[in-house]
BANU-141526 format. One line per field, with one value per residue: residue in three letters; x, z negated, y negated of N, C-alpha, C, CB in turn. Coordinates in steps of 0.05 Angstrom, whole numbers. Atoms other than C-alpha are relative to their C-alpha. Glycine has a CB too. Example, Ala and Ser with C-alpha at 12.3 -4.5 7.8 and 13.67 -1.06 7.14 Angstrom:
code = [ALA SER]
nx = [18 -16]
nz = [0 1]
ny = [24 24]
cax = [246 273]
caz = [-156 -143]
cay = [90 21]
cx = [18 -15]
cz = [0 -14]
cy = [-24 -22]
cbx = [-20 9]
cbz = [-25 29]
cby = [-1 -9]
// end
This chain:
code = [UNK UNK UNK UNK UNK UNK UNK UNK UNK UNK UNK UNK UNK UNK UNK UNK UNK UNK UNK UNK UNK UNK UNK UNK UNK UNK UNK UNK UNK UNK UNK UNK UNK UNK UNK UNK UNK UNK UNK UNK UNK UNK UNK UNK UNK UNK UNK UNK UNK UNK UNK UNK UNK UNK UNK UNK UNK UNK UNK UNK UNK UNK UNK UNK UNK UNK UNK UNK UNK UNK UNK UNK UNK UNK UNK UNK UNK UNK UNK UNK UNK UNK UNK UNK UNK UNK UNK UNK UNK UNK UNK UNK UNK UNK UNK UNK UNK UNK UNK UNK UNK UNK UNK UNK UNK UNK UNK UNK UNK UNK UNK UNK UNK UNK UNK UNK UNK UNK UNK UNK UNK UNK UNK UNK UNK UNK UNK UNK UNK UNK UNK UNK UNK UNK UNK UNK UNK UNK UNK UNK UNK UNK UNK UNK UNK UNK UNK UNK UNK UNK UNK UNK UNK UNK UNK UNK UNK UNK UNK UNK UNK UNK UNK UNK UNK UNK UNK UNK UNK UNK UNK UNK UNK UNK UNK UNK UNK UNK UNK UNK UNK UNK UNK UNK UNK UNK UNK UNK UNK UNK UNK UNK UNK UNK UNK UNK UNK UNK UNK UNK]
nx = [-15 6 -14 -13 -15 -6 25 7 -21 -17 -13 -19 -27 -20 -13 -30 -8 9 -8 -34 -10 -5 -25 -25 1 -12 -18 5 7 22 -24 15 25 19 0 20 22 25 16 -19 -2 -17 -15 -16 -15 13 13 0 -1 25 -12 -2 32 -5 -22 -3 27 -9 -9 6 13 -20 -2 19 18 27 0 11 -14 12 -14 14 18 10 -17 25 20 13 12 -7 11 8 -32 -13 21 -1 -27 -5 -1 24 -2 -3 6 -20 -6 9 -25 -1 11 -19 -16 20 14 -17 1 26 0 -24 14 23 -11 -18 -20 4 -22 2 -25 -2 -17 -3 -3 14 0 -30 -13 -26 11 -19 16 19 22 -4 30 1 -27 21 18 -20 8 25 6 -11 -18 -25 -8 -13 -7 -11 -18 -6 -30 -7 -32 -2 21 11 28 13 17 -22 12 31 -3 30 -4 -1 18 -26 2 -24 -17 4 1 -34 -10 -1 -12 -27 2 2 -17 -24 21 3 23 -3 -6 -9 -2 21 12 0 -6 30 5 38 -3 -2 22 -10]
nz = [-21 -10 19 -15 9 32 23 0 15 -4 -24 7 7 -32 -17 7 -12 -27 4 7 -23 -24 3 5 -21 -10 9 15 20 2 8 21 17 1 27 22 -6 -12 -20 -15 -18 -10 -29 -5 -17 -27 -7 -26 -14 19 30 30 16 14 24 7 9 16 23 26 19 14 25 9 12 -21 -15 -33 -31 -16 -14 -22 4 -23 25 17 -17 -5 20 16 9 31 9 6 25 29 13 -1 -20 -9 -29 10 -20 2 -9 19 16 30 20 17 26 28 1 19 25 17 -2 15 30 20 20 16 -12 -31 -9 -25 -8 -24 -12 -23 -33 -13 -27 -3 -29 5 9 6 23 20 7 23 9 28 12 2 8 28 4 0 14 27 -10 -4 -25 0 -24 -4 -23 -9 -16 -12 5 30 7 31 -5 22 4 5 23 -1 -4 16 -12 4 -18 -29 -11 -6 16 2 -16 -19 21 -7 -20 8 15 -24 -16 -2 -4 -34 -8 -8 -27 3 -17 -5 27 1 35 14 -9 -2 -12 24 2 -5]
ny = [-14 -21 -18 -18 -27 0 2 -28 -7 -13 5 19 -27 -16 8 -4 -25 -6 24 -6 -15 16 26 -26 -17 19 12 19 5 20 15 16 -11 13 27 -7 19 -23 12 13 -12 2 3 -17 11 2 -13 -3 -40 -7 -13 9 -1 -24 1 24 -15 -26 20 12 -27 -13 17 -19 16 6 31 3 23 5 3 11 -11 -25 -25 -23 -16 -38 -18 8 17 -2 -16 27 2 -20 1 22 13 17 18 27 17 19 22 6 0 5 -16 -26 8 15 -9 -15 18 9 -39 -3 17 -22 -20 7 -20 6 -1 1 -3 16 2 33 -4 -16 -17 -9 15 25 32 21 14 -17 5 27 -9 -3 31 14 -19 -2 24 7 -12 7 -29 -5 -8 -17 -3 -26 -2 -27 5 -13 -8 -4 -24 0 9 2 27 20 22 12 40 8 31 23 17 9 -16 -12 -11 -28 -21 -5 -30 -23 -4 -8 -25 -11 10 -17 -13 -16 -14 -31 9 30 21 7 16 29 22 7 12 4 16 22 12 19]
cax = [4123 4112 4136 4196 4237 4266 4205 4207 4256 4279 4280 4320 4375 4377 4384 4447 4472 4460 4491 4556 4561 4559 4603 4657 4640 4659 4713 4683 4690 4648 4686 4653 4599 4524 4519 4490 4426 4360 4337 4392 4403 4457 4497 4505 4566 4596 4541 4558 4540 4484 4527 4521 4450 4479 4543 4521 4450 4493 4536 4482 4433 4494 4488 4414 4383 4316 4326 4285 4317 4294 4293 4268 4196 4213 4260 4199 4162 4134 4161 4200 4163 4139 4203 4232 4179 4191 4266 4249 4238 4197 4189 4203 4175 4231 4202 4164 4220 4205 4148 4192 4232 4172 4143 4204 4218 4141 4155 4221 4182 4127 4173 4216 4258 4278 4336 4337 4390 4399 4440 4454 4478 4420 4432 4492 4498 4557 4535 4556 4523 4496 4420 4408 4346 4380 4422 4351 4313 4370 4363 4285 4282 4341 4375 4448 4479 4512 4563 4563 4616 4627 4708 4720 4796 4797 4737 4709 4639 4608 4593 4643 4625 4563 4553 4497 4482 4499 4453 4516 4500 4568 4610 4582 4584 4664 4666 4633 4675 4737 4712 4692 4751 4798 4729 4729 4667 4660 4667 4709 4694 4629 4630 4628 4652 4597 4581 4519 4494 4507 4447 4463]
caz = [-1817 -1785 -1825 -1795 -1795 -1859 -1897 -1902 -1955 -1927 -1851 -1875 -1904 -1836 -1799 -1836 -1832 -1757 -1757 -1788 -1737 -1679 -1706 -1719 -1655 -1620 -1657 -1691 -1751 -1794 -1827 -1884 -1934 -1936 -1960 -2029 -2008 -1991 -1928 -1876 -1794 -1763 -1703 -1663 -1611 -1559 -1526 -1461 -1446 -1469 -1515 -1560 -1579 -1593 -1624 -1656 -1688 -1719 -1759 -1784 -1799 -1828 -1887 -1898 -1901 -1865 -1815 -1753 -1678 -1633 -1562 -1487 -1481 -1415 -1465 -1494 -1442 -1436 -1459 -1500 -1528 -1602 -1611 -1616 -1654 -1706 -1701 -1720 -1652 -1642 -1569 -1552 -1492 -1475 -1443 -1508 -1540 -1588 -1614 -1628 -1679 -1711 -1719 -1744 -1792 -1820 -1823 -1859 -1922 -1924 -1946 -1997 -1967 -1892 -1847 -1767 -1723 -1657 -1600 -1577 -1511 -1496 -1438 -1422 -1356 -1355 -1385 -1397 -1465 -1524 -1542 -1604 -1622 -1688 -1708 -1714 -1742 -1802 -1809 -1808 -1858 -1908 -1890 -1884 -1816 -1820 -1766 -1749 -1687 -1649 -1627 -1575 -1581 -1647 -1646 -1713 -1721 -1787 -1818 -1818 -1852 -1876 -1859 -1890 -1836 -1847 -1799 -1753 -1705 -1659 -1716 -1742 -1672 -1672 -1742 -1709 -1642 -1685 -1714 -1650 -1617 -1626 -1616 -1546 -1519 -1483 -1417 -1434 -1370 -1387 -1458 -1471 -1533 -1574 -1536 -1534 -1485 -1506 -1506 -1464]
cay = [-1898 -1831 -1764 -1731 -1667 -1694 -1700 -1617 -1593 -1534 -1555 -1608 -1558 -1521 -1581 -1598 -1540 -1533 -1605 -1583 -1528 -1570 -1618 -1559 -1528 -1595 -1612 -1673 -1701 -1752 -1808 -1860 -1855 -1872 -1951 -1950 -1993 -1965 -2011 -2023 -2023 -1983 -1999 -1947 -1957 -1949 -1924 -1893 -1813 -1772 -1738 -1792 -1778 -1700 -1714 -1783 -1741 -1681 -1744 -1771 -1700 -1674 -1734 -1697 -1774 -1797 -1853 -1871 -1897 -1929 -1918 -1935 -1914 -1869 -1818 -1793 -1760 -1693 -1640 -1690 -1729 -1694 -1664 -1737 -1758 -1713 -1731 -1794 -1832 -1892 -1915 -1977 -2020 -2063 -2110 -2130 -2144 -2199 -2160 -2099 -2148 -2185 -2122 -2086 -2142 -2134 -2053 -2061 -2114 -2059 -2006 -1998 -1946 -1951 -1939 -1953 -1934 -1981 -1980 -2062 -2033 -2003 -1962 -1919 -1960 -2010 -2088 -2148 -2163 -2127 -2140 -2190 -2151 -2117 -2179 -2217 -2155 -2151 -2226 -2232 -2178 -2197 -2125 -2108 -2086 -2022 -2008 -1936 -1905 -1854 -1854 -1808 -1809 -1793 -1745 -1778 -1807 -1844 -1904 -1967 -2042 -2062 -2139 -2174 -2231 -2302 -2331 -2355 -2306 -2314 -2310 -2247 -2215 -2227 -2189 -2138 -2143 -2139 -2070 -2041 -2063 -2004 -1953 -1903 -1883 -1819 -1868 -1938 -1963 -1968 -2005 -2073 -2120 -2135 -2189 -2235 -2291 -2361 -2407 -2464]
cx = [-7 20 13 7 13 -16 1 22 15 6 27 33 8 11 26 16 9 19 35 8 11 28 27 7 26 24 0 2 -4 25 -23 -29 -28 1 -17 -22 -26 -18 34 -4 25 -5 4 16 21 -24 0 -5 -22 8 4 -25 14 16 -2 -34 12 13 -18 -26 18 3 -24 -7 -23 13 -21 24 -19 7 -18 -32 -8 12 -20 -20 -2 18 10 -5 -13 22 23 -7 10 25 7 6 -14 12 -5 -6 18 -6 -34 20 3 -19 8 17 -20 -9 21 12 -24 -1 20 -14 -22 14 22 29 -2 25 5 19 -8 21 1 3 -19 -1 36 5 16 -21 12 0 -9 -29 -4 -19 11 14 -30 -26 14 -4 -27 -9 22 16 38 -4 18 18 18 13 4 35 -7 27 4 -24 -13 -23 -10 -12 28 -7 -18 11 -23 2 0 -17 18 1 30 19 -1 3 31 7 -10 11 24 -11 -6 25 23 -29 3 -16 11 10 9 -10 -26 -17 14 2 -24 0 -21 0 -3 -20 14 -21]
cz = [0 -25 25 -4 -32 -22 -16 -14 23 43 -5 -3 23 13 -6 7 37 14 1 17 21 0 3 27 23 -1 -16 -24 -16 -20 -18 -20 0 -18 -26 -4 8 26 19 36 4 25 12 27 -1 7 24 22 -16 -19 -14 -19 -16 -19 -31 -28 -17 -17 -11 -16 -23 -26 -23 -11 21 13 33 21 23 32 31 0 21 -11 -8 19 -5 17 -20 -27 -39 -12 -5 -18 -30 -6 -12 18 -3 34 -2 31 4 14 -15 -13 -23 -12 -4 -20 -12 -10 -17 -30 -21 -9 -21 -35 0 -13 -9 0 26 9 26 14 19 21 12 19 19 15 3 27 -18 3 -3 -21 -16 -3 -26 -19 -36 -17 -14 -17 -30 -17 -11 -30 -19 -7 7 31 -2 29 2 33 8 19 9 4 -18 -6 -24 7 -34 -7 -16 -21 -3 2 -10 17 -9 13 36 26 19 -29 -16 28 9 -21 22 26 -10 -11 22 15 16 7 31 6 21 29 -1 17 4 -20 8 -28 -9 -1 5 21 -11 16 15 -5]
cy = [30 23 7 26 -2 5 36 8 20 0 -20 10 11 -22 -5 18 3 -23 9 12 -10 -20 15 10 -16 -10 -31 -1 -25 -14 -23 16 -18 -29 10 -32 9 -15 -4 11 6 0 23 4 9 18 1 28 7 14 -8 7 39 0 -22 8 16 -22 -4 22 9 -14 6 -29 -5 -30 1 -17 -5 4 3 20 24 32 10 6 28 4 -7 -15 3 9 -27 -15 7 -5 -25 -35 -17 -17 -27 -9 -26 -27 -22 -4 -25 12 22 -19 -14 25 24 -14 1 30 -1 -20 21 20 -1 13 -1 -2 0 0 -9 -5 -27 11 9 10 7 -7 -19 -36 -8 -8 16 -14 -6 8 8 -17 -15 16 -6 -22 -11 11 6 32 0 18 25 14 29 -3 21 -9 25 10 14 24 -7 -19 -5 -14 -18 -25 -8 -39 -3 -38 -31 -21 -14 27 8 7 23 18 2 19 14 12 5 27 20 2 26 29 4 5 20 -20 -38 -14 -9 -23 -34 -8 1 -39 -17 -26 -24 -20 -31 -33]
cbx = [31 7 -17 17 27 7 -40 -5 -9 -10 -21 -11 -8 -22 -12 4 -26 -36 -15 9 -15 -26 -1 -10 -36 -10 14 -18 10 -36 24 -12 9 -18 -19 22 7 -28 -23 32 -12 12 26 -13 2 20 -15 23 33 -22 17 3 -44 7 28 -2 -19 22 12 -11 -5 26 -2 7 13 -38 42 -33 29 -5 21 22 -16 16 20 -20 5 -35 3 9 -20 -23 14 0 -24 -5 19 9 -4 -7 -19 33 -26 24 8 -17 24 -2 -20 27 28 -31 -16 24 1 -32 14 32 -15 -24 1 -11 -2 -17 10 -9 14 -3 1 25 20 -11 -16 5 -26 34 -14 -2 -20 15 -13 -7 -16 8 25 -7 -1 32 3 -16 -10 -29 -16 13 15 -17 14 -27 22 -32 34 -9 19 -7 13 23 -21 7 -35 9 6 -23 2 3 -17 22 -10 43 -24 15 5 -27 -23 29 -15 -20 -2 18 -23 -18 14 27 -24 9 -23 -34 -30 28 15 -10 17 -24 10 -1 6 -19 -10 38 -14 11]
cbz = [-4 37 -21 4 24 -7 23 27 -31 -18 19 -27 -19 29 10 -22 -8 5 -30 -23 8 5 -36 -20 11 -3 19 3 -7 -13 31 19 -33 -6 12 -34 19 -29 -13 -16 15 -7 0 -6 -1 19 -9 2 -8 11 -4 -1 38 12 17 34 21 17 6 7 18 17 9 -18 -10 -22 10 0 20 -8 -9 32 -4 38 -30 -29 29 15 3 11 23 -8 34 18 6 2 19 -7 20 -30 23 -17 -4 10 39 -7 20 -9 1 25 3 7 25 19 10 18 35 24 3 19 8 -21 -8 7 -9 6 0 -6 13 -2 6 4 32 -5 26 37 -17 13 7 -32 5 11 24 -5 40 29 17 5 20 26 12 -26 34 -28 14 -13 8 -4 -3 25 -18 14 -4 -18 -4 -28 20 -14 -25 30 -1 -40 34 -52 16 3 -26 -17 10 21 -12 -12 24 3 -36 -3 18 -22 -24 14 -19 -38 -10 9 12 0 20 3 24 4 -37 12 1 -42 8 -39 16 -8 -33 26]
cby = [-4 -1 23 -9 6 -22 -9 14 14 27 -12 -12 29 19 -17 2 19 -3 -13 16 11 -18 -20 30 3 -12 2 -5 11 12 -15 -27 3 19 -32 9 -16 8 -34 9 -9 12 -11 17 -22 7 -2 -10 28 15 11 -31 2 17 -10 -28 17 28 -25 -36 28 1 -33 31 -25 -6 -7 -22 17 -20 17 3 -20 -7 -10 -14 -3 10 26 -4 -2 19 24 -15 19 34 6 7 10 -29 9 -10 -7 11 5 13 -2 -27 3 22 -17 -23 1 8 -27 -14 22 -17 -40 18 22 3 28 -27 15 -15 22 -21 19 -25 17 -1 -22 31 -19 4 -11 -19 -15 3 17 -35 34 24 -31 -7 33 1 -9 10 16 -12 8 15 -23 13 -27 26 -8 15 -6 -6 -19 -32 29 -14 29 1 4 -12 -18 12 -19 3 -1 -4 -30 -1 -5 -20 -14 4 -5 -33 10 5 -17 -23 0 -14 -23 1 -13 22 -19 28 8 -4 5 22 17 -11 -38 17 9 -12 4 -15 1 9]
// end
């Protein structure tokens, strides 16, 4: 995987820093502690405004660990595009979408350290369904599910239960609809349960 802003000791320190500010500025504050595991994906949800990428970035700089996210491959354009990079971006062609999980499953067994943050909802438009992509990624690659949040009522932002999938795919997506459940996004009327489509 690509070197980020973390990789650099003392950028690293400012961004924290810089991190905390924002969070203060905003009135945010961060709630749980990093799992003690060195490979896991988080959740990150609701996802409905672009102020989750600001507010939802300062939570997890502010912990001062390395993680990559993933995210649509038109977000990284020019003049954006190295500056995301560097924050740990990998674009993602969505409509490749099982080879973004074989390929993140064969990424996650090469290294021994690794941490990917994913939004199922993908898009801050209103859905009907979350995307199955990191449920199957976690799975493939014998990973725990970490289910970070951004409440908007509450102003707090962290990291909630790790799950370690069973293979039952609805019945893990009701744990994680019961943990969501009470969770605001910046725009309710735009989130959705954690929801998936059922295979008929």
């Amino acid at each position: 995987m690509h070197h980020t802003i973390i990789d650099v000791p003392i950028l690293k320190d400012l961004l924290q820093g810089l991190s905390i500010i924002i969070l203060k500025v905003f009135g945010w504050r961060r709630e749980g502690q990093l799992p003690g595991v060195e490979k896991y994906i988080i959740i990150g949800a609701p996802h409905t405004s672009n102020w989750d990428m600001l507010i939802g970035f300062a939570i997890l700089f502010s912990y001062k660990f390395k993680f990559y996210w993933m995210g649509k491959d038109t977000l990284f354009r020019w003049p954006f595009r190295s500056l995301f990079i560097w924050l740990g971006g990998i674009p993602i062609d969505r409509s490749k979408s099982s080879n973004v999980v074989a390929q993140s499953i064969r990424t996650f067994k090469e290294n021994t350290k690794m941490v990917m943050l994913i939004t199922p909802e993908g898009t801050r438009k209103k859905i009907t369904y979350w995307k199955t992509g990191f449920y199957y990624i976690a799975s493939g690659a014998n990973i725990p599910i970490v289910l970070g949040f951004l409440d908007y009522q509450r102003k707090a932002g962290g990291f909630g239960h790790v799950l370690y999938p069973t293979g039952d795919i609805e019945a893990d997506m009701k744990k994680i609809r019961s943990f969501y459940a009470n969770t605001v996004g910046k725009y309710p009327e735009k989130s959705v349960p954690a929801t998936i489509i059922r295979k008929t």
